[in-house]
C-alpha positions in Angstrom: -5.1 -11.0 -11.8 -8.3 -10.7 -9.9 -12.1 -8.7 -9.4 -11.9 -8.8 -5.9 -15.6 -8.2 -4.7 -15.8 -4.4 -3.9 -17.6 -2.9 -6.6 -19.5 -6.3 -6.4 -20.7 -5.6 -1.9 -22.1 -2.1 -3.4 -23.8 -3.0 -6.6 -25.7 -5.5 -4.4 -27.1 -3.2 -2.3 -28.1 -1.5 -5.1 -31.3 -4.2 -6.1 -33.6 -5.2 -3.6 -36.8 -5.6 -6.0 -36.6 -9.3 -5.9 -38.1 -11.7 -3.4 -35.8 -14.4 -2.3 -36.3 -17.8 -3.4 -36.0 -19.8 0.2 -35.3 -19.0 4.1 -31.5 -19.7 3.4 -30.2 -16.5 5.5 -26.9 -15.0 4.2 -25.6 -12.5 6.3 -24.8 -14.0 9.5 -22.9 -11.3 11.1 -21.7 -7.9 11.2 -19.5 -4.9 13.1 -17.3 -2.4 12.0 -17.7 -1.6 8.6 -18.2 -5.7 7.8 -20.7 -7.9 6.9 -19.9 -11.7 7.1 -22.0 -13.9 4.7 -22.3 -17.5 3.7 -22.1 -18.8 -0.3 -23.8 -22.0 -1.6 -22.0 -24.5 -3.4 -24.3 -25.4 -6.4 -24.1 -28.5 -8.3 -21.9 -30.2 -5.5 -24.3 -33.0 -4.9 -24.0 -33.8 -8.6 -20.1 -34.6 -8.7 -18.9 -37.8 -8.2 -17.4 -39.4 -5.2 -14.2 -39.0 -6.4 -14.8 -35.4 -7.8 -15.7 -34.1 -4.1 -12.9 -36.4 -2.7 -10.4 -34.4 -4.9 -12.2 -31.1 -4.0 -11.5 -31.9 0.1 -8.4 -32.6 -0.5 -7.7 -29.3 -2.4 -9.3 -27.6 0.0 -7.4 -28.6 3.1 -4.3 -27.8 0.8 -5.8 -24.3 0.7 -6.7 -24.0 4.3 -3.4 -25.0 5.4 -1.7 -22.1 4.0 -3.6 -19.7 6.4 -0.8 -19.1 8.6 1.5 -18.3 5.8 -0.9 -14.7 4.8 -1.5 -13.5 7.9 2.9 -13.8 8.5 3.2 -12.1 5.3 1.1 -9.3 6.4 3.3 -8.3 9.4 5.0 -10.1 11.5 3.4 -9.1 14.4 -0.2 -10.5 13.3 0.3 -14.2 14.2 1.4 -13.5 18.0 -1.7 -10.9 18.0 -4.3 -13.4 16.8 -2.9 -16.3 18.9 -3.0 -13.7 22.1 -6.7 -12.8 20.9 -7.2 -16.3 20.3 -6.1 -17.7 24.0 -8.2 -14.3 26.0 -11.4 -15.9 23.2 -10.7 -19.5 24.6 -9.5 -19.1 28.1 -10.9 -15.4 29.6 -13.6 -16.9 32.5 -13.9 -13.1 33.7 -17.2 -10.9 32.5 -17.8 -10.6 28.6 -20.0 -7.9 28.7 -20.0 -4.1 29.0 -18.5 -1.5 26.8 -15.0 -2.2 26.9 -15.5 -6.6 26.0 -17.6 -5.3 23.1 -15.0 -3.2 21.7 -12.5 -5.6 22.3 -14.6 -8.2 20.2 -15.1 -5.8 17.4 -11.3 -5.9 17.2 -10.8 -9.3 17.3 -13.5 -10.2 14.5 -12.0 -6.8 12.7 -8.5 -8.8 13.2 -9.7 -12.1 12.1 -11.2 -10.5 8.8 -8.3 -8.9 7.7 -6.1 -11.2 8.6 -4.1 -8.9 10.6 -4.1 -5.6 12.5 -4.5 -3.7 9.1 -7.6 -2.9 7.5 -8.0 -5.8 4.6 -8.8 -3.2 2.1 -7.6 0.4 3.1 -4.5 -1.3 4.7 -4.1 1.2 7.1 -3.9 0.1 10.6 -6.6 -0.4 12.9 -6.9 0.0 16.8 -8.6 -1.7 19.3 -12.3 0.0 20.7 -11.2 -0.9 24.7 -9.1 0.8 26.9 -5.3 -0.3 26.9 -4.9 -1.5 30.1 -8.5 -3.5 29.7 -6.3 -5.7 27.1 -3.7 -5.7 29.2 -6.1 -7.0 31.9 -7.7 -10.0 29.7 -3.7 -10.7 27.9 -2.7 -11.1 32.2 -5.9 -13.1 32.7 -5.6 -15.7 29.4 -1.4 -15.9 30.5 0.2 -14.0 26.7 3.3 -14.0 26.3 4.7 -10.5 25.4 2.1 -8.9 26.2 3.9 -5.1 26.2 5.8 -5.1 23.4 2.1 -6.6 21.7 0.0 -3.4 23.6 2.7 -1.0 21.6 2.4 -2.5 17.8 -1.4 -2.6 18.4 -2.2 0.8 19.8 0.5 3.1 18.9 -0.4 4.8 15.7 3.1 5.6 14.6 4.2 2.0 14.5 3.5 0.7 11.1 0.0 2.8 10.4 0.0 0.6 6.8 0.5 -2.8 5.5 1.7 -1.2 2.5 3.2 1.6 2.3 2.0 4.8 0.1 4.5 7.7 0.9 5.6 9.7 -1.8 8.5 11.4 0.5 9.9 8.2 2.3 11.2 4.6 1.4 7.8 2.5 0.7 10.1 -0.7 1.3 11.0 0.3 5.1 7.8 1.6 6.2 5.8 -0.9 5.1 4.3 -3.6 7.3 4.4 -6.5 5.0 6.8 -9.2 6.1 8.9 -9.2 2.8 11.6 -7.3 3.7 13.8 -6.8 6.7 16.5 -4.3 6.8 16.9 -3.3 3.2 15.9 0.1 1.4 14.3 0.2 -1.7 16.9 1.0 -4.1 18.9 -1.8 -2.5 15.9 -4.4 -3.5 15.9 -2.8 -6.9 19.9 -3.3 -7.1 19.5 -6.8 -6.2 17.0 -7.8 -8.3 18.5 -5.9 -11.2 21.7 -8.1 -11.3 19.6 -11.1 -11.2 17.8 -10.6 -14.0 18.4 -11.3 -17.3 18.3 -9.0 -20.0 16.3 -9.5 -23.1 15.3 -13.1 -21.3 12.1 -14.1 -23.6 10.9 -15.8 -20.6 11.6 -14.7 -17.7 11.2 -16.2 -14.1 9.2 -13.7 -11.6 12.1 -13.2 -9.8 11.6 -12.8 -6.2 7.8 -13.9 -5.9 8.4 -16.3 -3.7 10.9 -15.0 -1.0 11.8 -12.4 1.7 14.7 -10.2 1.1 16.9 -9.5 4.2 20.1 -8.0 4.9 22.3 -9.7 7.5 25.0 -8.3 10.3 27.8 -9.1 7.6 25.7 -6.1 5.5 25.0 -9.2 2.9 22.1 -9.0 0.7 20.4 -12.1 0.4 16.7 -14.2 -0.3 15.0 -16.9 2.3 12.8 -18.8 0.1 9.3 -19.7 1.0 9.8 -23.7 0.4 9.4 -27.0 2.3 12.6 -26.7 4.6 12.7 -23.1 4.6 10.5 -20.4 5.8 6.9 -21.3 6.2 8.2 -24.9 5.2 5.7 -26.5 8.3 3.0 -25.3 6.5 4.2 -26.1 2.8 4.6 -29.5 4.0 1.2 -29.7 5.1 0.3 -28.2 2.1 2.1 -30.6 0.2 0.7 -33.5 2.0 -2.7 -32.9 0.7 -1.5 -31.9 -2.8 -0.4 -35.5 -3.2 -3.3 -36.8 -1.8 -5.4 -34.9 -4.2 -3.3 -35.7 -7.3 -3.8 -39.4 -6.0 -7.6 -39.1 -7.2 -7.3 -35.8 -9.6 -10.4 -36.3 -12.2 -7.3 -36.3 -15.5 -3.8 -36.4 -15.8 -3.0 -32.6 -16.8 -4.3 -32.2 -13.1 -2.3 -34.9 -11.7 0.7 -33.6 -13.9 0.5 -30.1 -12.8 0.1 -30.8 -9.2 3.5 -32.6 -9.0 5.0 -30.1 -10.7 3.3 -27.4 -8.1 4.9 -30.2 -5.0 8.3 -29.8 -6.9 8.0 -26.6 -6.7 7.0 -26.0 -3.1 10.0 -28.5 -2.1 12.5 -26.7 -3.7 11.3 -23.3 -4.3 12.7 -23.1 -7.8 10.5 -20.5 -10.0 11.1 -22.2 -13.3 9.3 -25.2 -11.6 6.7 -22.7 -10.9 6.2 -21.5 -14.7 6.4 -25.4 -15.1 3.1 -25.8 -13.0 1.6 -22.9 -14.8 1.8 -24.3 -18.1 0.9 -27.5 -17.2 -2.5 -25.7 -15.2 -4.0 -23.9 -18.1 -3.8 -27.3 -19.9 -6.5 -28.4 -17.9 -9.9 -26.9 -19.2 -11.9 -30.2 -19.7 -11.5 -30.9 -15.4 -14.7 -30.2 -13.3 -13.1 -29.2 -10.1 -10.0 -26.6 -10.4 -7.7 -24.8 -7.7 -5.6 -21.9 -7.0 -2.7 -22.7 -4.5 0.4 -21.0 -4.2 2.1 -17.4 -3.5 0.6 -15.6 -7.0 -1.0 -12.0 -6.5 1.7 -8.9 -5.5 -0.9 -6.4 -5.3 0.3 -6.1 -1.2 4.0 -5.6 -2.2 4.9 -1.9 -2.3 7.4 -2.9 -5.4 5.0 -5.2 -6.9 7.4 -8.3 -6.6 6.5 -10.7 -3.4 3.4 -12.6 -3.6 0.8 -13.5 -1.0 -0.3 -16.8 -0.4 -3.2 -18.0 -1.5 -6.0 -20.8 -1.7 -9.5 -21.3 -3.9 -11.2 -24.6 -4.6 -14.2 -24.4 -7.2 -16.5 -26.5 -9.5 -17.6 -25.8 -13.0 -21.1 -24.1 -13.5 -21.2 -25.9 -16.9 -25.0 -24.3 -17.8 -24.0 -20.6 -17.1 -20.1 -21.0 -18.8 -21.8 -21.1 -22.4 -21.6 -17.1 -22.2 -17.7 -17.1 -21.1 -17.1 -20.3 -23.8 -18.2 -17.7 -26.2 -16.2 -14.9 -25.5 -13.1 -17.1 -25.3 -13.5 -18.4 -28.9 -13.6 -15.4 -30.1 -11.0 -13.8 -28.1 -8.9 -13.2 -31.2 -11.6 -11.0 -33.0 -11.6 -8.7 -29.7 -7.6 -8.3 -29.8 -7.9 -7.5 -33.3 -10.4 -4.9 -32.8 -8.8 -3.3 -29.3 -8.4 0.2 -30.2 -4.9 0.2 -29.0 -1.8 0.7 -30.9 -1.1 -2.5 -33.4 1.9 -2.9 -32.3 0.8 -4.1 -28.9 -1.8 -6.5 -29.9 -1.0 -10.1 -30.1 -1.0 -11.3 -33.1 -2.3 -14.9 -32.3 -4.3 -15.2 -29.2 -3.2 -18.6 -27.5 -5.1 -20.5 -25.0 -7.8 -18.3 -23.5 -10.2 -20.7 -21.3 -13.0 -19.1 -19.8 -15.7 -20.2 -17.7 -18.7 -19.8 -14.6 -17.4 -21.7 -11.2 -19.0 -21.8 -8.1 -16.5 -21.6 -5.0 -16.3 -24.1 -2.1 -13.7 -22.8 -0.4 -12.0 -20.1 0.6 -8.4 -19.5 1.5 -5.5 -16.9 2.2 -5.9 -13.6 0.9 -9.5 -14.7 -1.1 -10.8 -15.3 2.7 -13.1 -13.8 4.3 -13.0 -11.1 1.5 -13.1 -12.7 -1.9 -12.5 -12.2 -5.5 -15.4 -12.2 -7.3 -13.3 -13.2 -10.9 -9.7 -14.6 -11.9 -7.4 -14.6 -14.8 -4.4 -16.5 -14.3 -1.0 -16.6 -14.5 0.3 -13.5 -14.3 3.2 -14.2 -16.2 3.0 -12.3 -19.6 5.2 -14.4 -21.3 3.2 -17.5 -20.6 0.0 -15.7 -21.4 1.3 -15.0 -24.2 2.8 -18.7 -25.5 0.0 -20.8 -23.8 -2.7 -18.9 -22.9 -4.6 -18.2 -19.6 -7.4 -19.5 -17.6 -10.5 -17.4 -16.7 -13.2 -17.6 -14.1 -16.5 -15.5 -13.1 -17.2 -16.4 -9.6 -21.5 -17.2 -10.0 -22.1 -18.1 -6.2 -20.2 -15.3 -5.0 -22.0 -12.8 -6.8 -25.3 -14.4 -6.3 -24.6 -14.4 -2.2 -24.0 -10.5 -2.3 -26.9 -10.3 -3.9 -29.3 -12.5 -2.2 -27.9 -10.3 0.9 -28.4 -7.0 -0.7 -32.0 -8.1 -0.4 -31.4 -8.7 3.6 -30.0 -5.3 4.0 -32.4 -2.0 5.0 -31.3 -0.2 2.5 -30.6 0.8 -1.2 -27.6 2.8 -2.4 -29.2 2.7 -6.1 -32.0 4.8 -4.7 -29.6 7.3 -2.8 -27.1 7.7 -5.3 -29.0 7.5 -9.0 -30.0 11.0 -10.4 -33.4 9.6 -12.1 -35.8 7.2 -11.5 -35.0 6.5 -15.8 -31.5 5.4 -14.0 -32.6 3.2 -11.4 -34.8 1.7 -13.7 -32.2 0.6 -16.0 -30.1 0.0 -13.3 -32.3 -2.6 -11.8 -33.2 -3.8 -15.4 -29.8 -5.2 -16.4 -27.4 -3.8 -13.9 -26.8 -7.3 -12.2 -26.4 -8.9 -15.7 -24.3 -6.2 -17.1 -22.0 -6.3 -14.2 -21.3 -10.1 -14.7 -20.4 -9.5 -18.8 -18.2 -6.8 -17.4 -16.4 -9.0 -15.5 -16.4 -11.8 -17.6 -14.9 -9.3 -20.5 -12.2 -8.0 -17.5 -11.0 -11.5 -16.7 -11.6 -13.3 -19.9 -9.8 -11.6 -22.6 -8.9 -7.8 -20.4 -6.3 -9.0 -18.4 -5.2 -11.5 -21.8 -4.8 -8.4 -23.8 -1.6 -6.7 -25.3 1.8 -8.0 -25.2 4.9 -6.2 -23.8 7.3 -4.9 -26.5 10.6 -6.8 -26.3 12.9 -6.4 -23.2 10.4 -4.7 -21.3 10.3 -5.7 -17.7 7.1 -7.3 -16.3 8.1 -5.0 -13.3 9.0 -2.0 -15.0 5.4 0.4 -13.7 6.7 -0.8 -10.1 4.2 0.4 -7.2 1.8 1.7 -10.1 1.8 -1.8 -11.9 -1.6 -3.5 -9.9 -3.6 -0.2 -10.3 -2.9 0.3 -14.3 -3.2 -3.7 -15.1 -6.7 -3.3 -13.1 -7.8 -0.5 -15.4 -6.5 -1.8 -18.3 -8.7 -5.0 -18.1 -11.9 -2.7 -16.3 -11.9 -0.1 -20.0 -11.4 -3.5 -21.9 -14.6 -4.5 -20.4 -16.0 -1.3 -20.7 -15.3 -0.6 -24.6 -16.7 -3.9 -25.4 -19.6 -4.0 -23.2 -21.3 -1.3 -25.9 -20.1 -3.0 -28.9 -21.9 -4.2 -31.4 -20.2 -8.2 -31.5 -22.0 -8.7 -27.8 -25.5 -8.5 -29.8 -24.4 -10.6 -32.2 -23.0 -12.9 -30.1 -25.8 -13.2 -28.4 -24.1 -11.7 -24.9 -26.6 -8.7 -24.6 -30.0 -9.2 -25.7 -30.6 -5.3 -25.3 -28.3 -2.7 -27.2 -29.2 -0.3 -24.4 -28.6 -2.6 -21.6 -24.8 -1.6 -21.2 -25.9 2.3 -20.1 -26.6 0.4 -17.0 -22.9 -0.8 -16.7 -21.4 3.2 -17.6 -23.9 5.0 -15.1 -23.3 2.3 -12.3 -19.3 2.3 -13.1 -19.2 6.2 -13.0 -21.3 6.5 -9.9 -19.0 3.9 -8.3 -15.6 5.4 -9.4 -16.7 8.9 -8.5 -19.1 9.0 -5.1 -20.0 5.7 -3.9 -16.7 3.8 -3.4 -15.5 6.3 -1.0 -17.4 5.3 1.7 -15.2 2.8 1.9 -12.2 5.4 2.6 -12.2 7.3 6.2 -12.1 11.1 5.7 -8.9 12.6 5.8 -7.5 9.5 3.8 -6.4 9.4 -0.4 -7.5 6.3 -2.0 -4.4 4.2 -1.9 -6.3 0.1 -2.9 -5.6 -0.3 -6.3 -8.7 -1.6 -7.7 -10.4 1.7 -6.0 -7.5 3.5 -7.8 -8.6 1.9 -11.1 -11.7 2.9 -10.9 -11.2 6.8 -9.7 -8.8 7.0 -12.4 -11.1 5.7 -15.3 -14.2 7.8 -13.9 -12.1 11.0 -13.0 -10.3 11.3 -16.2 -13.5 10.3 -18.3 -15.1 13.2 -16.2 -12.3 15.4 -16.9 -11.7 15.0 -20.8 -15.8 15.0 -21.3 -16.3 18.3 -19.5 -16.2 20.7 -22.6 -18.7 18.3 -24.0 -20.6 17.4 -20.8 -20.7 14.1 -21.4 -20.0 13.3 -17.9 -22.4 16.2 -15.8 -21.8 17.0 -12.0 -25.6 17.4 -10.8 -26.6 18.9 -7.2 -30.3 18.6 -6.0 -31.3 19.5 -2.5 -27.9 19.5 -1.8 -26.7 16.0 -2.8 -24.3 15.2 -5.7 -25.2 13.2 -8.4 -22.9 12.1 -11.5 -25.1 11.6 -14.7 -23.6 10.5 -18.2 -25.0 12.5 -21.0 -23.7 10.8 -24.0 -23.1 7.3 -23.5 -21.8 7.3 -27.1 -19.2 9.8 -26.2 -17.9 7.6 -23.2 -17.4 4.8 -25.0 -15.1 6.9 -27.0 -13.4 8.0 -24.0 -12.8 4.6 -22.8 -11.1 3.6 -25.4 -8.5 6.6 -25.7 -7.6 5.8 -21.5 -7.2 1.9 -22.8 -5.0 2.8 -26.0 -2.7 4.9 -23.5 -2.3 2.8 -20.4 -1.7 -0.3 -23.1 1.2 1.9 -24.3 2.2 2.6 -20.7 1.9 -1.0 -20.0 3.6 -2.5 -23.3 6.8 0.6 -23.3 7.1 0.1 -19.4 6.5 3.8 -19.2 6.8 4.6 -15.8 6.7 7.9 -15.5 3.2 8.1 -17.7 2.0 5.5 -15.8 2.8 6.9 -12.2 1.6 10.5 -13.7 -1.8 9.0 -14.4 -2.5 7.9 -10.7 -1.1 10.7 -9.3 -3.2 13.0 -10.8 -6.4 11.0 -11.4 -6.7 8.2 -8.8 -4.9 9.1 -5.7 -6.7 12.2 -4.2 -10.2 12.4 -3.1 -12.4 16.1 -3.0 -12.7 16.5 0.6 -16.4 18.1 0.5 -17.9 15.3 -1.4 -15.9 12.8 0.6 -17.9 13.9 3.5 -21.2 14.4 1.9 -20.9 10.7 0.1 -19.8 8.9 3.7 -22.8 11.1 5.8 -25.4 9.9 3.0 -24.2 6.5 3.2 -24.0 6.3 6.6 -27.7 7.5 6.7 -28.6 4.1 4.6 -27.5 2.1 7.3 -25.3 -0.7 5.4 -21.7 -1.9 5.6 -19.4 -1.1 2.9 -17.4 -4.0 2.9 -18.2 -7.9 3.3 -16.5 -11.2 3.3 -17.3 -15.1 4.0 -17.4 -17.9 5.9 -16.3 -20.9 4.0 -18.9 -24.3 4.4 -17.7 -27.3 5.7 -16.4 -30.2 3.4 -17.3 -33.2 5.7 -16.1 -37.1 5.4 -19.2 -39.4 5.5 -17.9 -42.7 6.6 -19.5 -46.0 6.1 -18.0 -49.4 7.1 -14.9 -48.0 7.4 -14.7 -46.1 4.4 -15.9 -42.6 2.8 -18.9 -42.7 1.2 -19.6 -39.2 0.3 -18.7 -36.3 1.2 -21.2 -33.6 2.4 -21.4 -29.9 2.5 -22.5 -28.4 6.0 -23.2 -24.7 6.1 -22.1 -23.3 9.1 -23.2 -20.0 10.6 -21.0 -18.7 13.1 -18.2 -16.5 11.8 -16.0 -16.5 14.8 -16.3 -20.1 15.9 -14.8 -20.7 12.2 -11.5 -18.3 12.9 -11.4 -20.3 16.1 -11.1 -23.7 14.6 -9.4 -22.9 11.9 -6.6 -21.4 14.2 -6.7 -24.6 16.6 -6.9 -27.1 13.6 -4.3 -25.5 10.5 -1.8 -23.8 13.2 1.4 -24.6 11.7 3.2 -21.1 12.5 
């Protein structure tokens, strides 16, 4: 389960009251609606030489699996890049005027999102030149298939989303994602029902690593994502430095749980996955920890497949006191979750929780990143052994430190008071960081499914509730009394700043992320329309949620704070019923009618004023370089080199990790 960084890119540009602290510049490009940025990697110089040897080698694991994402996507993305890629590398004609601009915007738009959909609204994007101008530089750089490429990029009607949200047609076959081929939905549902088995106290995700196709002989049947199979030239590579990095892994859980994770990639057999995930949340005493592996199935319309992905961190060992603190108590919060008894765990197992700093980057976390991480997201082992947490510091701190780059404030624009912005820019940066630390520590930990419940049972609606159920965790607790004592909040009032920013978000500011016209389809958006909405909603006979307009702009103010609290907690006791019954109708009712559809009139009022402001709604990274410092014939260190142009990086990547 992650925080990916979206309400993250528009907090920062909410606090620009601070001076930075050197000439380290972190937005190094833009277009579109994109920023690109660079993150610093502190406390890297003090690891050991073996430490930062097992970090490169993790990261190369990750950075090998790029290929496999952007496949996954749609299976047209891989030819597009590499055509994109050859026109970047081999065009001699002009590269100016109108037309090369546009086609550069779409090839940095394409390298961003990993694909010819939009990395966030997943609707498909089209290129800003003329059609028969890319036909002109595809002729010139020699493409292969060049026509059939021109129609999947610029005809609107040929996959216009990455995933699917129709509510009249079959989500599986208009999807782009490369996870099917062939089969209907209710034929994926049928095959996945007879595989499972009931009442199976712990069950394997079926399905998260494979593509489901139906062949001539009308046979139903999986290809597995494993070394010798599909994607197995880049599992292999993977692998390679898997081994390598378990060769000089800083423990033995580590080295234990990344042969398990090489078993696993060889053979493609789940319960050697749950195997590796056991054996990783062991590890909470290593300095250096990864993510590696098809996990998150936020991009499946069924909520089944997986994408690939790749992180590579380091311990913040001074700031992971606060998250140490909320994990030890983690079984006082479930015990005081105002949700139903019978869903609370009665022994909380295994919660680790800590500050990292990132080093690298890979899959779906790159460019755009999580910004927090709670994993695995099997229940079952949550539940036996436990999960492992992370608040990503450097992240956060490079939004930030670019928010003080940018032009412009969205705090100023969008806050009803100067009272608000005050508080706001008093603990608003802190107060986001407990939130997430409360989301990804013990939210996503919470509750426990009743027996024979399906992990899959909310379908299409499962990323969107789990995401609010671990966002009004956060929320409820943020105000409670235990943070003081804790010593979490030092101010009792600080977490107004938190309900006032998350209300603002959820209701107006988010949606400048969404083009008019659109409904909000990205599930953590979702989450958050469908906390604010229904807060906004239940509150109105007591105004506790008040819809202001001065000189004709909107403004969203919270009148009783107290009240809201309240109000959280009712949405969490109900979707932790929806989640732990497998209600699916409750569930899907809930983001139909609160988190789908966006008032039209403010959609356009919220985009014009944002647009005024001058900023980009959504950002992303480059990753720095891990680089091999040689001496005599062997490695003596290994350095961190911060790079600074975003396209040169795609382009290396794709000529260096090209396994596809």
């Amino acid at each position: 389960m992650i925080i990916i960084a979206g309400s993250a890119a528009i907090a920062a540009a909410c606090v620009r009251d601070k001076a930075p602290q050197d000439s380290f510049k972190y937005t190094i490009d833009s277009f579109a609606d994109i920023k690109v940025m660079r993150f610093r990697v502190p406390g890297w110089d003090a690891l050991s030489l073996r430490q930062k040897e097992y970090a490169y080698h993790l990261s190369e694991a990750a950075k090998w699996g790029r290929d496999i994402t952007w496949d996954q996507y749609f299976r047209y993305n891989l030819p597009v890049r590499h055509a994109i890629e050859d026109i970047l590398e081999k065009y001699a004609g002009a590269r100016e005027g109108e037309d090369w601009e546009g086609f550069m915007t779409y090839a940095k738009r394409v390298f961003f999102s990993n694909g010819i959909h939009h990395h966030y609204a997943e609707d498909k994007f089209v290129p800003g030149c003329s059609q028969d101008y890319f036909a002109s530089l595809m002729e010139a750089a020699k493409v292969e298939n060049s026509a059939e490429l021109l129609n999947v990029m610029y005809n609107p009607n040929i996959y216009p989303q990455r995933r699917s949200t129709s509510k009249t047609g079959d989500i599986v076959e208009l999807s782009a994602v490369n996870f099917y081929d062939g089969v209907s939905r209710d034929e994926v549902d049928a095959f996945y029902d007879a595989m499972a088995v009931k009442d199976d106290p712990e069950p394997v995700s079926y399905g998260l690593n494979s593509k489901v196709v139906k062949g001539e002989d009308g046979v139903i049947k999986e290809e597995l994502w494993r070394s010798g199979g599909t994607y197995g030239k880049a599992i292999d590579k993977i692998c390679e430095e898997l081994e390598k990095a378990a060769a000089v892994a800083e423990n033995d859980i580590q080295a234990r749980a990344l042969g398990l994770l090489v078993d696993y990639y060889r053979t493609g057999d789940l319960e050697k996955w749950d195997e590796f995930n056991i054996e990783w949340v062991k590890d909470t005493i290593g300095v250096v920890d990864f993510i590696n592996g098809f996990i998150e199935d936020y991009d499946d319309p069924l909520g089944r497949k997986a994408t690939w992905e790749g992180y590579v961190h380091v311990k913040d060992s001074a700031a992971s006191a606060r998250t140490e603190t909320l994990s030890a108590n983690a079984q006082w919060f479930e015990d005081n979750s105002p949700v139903d008894p019978r869903f609370k765990k009665k022994t909380v197992k295994g919660i680790s929780a800590k500050v990292v700093n990132a080093v690298t980057l890979a899959g779906a976390c790159y460019p755009s990143t999580p910004i927090g991480i709670n994993l695995p997201n099997a229940d079952w082992i949550r539940k036996e052994h436990g999960s492992k947490s992370v608040t990503i510091a450097n992240i956060t701190h490079a939004y930030d430190a670019a928010a003080l780059e940018a032009p412009a404030s969205t705090l100023t624009e969008f806050a009803w008071s100067q009272e608000e912005i005050d508080l706001y820019k008093k603990y608003g940066d802190y107060t986001d960081e407990v939130h997430t630390d409360l989301h990804e520590c013990l939210g996503h930990g919470s509750g426990q499914l009743l027996p024979g419940v399906s992990p899959t049972a909310l379908g299409e609606y499962q990323s969107a509730l789990e995401e609010a159920r671990a966002d009004l965790f956060g929320l409820y607790y943020i105000a409670d009394p235990k943070m003081i004592e804790l010593g979490i909040m030092k101010d009792k009032e600080a977490y107004k700043a938190q309900y006032s920013g998350y209300i603002r978000n959820g209701l107006m500011t988010q949606f400048t992320r969404v083009e008019l016209g659109r409904q909000n389809t990205e599930a953590h958006m979702q989450n958050r329309q469908l906390i604010s909405a229904w807060c906004y909603e239940k509150g109105a006979r007591n105004n506790v949620i008040e819809k202001k307009v001065r000189n004709g702009k909107t403004y969203f103010v919270v009148n009783d704070y107290e009240a809201l609290r309240e109000l959280f907690a009712s949405l969490l006791a109900e979707i932790q019923r929806i989640k732990s019954e497998g209600d699916y109708a409750a569930g899907r009712d809930l983001i139909e009618t609160y988190a789908v559809n966006i008032d039209p009139v403010l959609h356009k009022e919220v985009r014009e004023r944002y647009a005024a402001l001058g900023l980009k709604p959504y950002g992303g990274f480059i990753n720095p370089d891990i680089v091999p410092v040689e001496s005599g014939g062997k490695v003596t260190d290994y350095q961190v080199v911060y790079k600074t142009d975003y396209l040169e990086q795609q382009l290396e990547y794709g000529r260096k990790y090209r396994t596809l």
